[in-house]
NUTOR-414545 format. One record per residue (C-alpha): residue in three letters; x, y, z. Coordinates in steps of 0.001 Angstrom, whole numbers, padded with zeros to 6 digits, always signed. Example, Ala and Ser with C-alpha at 12.3 -4.5 7.8 and 13.67 -1.06 7.14 Angstrom:
<nodes>
ala+012300-004500+007800;ser+013670-001060+007140;
</nodes>
This chain:
<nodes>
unk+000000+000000+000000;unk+001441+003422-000931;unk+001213+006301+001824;unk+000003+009345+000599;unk-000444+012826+002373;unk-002250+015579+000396;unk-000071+019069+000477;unk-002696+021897+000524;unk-006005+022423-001124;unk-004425+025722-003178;unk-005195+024448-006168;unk-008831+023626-007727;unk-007773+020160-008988;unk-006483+019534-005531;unk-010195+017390-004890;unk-009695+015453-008383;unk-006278+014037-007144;unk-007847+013457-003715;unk-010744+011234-005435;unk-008167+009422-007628;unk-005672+008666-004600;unk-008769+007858-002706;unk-010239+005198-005188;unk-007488+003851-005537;unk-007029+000036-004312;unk-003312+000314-003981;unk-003418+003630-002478;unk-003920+005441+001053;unk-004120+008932+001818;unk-002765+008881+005224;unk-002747+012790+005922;unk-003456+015993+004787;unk-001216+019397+005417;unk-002450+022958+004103;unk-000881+026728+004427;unk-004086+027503+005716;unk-005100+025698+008482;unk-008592+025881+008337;unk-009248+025039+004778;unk-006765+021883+005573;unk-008411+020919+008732;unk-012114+020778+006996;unk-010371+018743+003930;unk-009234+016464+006402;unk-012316+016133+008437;unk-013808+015335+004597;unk-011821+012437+003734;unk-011529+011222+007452;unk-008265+011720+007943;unk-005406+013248+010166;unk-004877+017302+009559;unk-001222+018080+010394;unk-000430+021234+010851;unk+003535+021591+010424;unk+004554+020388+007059;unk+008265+019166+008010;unk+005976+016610+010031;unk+005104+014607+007145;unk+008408+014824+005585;unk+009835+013602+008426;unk+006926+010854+009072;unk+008769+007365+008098;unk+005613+006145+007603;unk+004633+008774+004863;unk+005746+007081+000897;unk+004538+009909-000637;unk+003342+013696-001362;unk+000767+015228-003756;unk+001141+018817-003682;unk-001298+021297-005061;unk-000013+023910-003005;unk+000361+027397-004618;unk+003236+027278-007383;unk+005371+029816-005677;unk+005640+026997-002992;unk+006377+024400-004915;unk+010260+024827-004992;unk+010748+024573-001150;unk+008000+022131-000806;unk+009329+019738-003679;unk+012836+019779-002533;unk+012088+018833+000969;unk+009787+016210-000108;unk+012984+014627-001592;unk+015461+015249+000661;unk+013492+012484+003103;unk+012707+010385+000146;unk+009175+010963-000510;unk+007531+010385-003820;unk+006564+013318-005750;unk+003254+014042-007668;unk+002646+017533-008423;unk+000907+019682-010320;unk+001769+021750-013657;unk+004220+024083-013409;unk+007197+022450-012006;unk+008788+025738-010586;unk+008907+029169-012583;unk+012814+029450-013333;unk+014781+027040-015111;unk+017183+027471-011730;unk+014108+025951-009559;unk+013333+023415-011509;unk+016852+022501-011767;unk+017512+021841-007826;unk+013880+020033-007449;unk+015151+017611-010111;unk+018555+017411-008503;unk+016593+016563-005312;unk+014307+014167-007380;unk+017919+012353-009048;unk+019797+012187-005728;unk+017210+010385-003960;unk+016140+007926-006192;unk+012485+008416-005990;unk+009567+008296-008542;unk+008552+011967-009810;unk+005177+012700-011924;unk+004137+016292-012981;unk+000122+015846-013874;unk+000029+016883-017459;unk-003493+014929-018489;unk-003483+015583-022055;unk-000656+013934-022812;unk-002545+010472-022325;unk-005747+011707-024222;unk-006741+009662-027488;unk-006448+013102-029317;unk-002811+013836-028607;unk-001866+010093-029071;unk-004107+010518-032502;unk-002169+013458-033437;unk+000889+012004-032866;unk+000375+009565-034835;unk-000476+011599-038453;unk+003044+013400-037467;unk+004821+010149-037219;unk+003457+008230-040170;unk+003634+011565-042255;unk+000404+011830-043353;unk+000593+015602-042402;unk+003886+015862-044539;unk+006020+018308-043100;unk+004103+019978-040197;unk+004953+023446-039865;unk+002530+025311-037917;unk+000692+023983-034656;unk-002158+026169-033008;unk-003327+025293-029603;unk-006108+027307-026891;unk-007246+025804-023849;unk-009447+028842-022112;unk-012759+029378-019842;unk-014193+031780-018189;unk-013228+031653-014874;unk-012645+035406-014251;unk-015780+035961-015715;unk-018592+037643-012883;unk-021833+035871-013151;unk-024643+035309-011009;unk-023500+033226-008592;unk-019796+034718-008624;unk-019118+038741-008144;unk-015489+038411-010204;unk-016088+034795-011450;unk-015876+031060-010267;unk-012091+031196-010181;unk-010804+031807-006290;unk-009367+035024-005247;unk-005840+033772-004712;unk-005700+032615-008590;unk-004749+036195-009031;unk-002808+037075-006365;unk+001056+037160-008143;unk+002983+036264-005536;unk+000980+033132-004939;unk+000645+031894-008417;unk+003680+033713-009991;unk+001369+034695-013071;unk-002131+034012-014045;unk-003569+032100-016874;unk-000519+031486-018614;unk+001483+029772-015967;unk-001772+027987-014793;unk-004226+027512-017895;unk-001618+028052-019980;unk+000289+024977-019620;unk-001706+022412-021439;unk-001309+024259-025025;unk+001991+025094-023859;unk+002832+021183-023246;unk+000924+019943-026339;unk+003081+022015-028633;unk+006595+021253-026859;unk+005544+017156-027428;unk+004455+017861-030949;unk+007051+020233-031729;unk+010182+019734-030596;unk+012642+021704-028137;unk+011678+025090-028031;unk+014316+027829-028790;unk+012592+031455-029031;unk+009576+032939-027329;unk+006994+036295-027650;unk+004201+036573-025784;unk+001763+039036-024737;unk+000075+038079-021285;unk-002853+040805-020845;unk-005357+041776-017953;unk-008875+042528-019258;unk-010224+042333-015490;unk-007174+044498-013933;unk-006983+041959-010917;unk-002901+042027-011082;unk-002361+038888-013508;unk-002917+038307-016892;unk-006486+036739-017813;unk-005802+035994-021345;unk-002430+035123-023234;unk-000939+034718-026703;unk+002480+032959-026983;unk+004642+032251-029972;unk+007200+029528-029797;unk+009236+028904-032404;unk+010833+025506-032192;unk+014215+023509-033833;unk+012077+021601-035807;unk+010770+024965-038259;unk+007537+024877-035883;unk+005929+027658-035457;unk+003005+026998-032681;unk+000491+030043-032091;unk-000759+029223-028106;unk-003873+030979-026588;unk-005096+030882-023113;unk-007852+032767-021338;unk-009626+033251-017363;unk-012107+035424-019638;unk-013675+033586-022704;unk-016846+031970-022686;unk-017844+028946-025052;unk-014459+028635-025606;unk-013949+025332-027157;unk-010588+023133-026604;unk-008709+023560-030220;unk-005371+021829-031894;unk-004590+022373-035057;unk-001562+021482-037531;unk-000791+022418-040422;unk+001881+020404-042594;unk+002557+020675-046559;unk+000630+017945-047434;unk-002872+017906-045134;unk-004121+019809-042001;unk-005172+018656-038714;unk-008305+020124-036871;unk-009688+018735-032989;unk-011946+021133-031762;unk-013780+019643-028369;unk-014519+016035-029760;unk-014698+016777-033241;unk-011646+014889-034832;unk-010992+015866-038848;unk-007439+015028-040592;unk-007700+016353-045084;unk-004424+014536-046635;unk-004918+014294-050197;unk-001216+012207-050355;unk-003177+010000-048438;unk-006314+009361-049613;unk-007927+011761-047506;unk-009346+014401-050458;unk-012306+015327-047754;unk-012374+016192-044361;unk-012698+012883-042948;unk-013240+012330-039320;unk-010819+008774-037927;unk-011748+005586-038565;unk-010541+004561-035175;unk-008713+006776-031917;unk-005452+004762-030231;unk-006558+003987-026409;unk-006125+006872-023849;unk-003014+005812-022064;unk-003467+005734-018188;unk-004190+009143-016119;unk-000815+010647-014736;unk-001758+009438-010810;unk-001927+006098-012381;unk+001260+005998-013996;unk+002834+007425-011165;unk+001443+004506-009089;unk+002882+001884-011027;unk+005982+003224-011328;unk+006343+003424-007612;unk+005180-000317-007291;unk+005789-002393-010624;unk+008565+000087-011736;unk+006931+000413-015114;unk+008317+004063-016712;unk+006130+006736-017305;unk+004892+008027-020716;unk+005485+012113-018949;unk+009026+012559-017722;unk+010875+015205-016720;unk+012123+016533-019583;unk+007934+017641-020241;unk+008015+019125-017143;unk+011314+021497-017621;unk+010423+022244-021078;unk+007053+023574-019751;unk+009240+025616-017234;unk+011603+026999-019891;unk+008056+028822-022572;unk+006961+029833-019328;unk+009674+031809-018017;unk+010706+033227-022030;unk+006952+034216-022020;unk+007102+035967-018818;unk+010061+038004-019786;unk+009428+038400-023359;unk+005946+040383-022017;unk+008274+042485-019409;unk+010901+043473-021834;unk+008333+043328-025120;unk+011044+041607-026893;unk+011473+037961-028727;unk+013733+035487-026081;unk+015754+032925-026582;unk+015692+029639-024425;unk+019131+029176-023388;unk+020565+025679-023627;
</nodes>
């Protein structure tokens, strides 16, 4: 049985990793830790388990295997590298750190003590991203060339229920998050692309606040990638109906997922009409599953580390391509 404690209910997909770790058969969530002590002791009470109010606690527990933090990502450094100096097993949420620095010493930490590390990056096992993959690999696509990806909602959106939308305050409070939709929102276009594309080597982006609430709502990024990419990525806290897209574009068809509509046009390959697929590849399992077995069977990961610092590296040349309104290069 694997030994879990829950670090902090920051984040809103903190109670979707709870459920997962909780229905799991080879998995026990043993305690839970939050910054604030309140909204840890009522998760606690919740899933009918220990509250602990001093971190270093659990990291010191023996009896502890493992973390899954969902903290706030300016925490995540500090909390990460503890977490593997006592040898605990790491799942955490996207972003790794913010700096190519921090996410450098966590994965020192991660190296030097031998334990299993996931960052949750879910759309990297759908059937859509496998599907996509695949009409890159086999060439059907001929040389791809442009890749446009925008994963938005309207979170910062005031409706009835909500005075400044469904979102919670502290998703725009900068020291907290370290940005705002980019960094959080952001990530799965920004993810997508670096799989599909290649290792990413120059960055603009404009990351703008409709709402004035101290982070950017809404984002465009450019990353231009070794390959000859070029991937256009969108994100938004503000835009409503906003449909899931991924599109690529190649020299001999296109690409187009929107939501669950699927359509490849390849007319190399037989594909003179938009035609929807005959058949998706499997979903492969979630992260938290992966992250399980690897821990227990020792069966490797399809996300490793190298998604996670790549995800680090657009999100840092975004940040300071918006500050000094220039084009950046990713250092090697």
């Amino acid at each position: 049985m694997l030994r879990v404690a829950l670090l902090s209910r920051w984040h809103v997909h903190a109670d979707d990793y709870a459920a997962e770790a909780s229905a799991h058969p080879l998995v026990s969530i043993d305690k839970v830790w939050d910054e604030d002590a309140e909204r840890g002791k009522s998760w606690a009470e919740e899933l009918g388990v220990p509250f602990e109010d001093d971190v270093s606690s659990i990291f010191h527990d023996p009896h502890i295997d493992a973390i899954i933090l969902t903290s706030s990502t300016a925490r995540h450094h500090d909390l990460l590298v503890e977490a593997a100096k006592y040898g605990k097993h790491i799942f955490t949420e996207k972003v790794l750190t913010l700096t190519k620095n921090d996410d450098e010493k966590v994965l020192t930490a991660v190296a030097k003590a031998q334990i299993k590390f996931m960052i949750s990056m879910p759309r990297l096992t759908a059937d859509y991203y496998l599907y996509a993959q695949k009409m890159m690999d086999q060439g059907v696509l001929g040389q791809v060339n442009m890749i446009r990806c925008r994963v938005a909602h309207n979170g910062a959106v005031p409706n009835g229920q909500h005075s400044t939308g469904w979102l919670p305050e502290r998703f725009f409070d900068a020291e907290q998050c370290g940005g705002g939709s980019l960094v959080d929102l952001g990530a799965h276009p920004i993810y997508l692309a670096n799989r599909l594309a290649g290792k990413p080597q120059y960055v603009s982006a404009r990351l703008h606040s409709l709402m004035g609430r101290g982070v950017d709502d809404h984002a465009a990024v450019t990353v231009e990638y070794d390959s000859g990419i070029l991937a256009v990525l969108e994100t938004s806290f503000i835009s409503t109906g906003s449909p899931f897209q991924l599109e690529l574009y190649g020299t001999e068809g296109t690409l187009l997922i929107e939501s669950d509509q699927i359509r490849v046009k390849s007319e190399k390959h037989g594909l003179e009409k938009w035609t929807p697929p005959a058949e998706l590849p499997q979903p492969l399992e979630t992260p938290f599953e992966q992250w399980v077995k690897e821990i227990i069977e020792g069966t490797p990961p399809s996300i490793t580390v190298k998604d996670a610092q790549d995800l680090t590296l657009v999100n840092e040349a975004a940040a300071i391509s918006h500050q000094e309104g220039c084009r950046v290069e990713i250092q090697p």
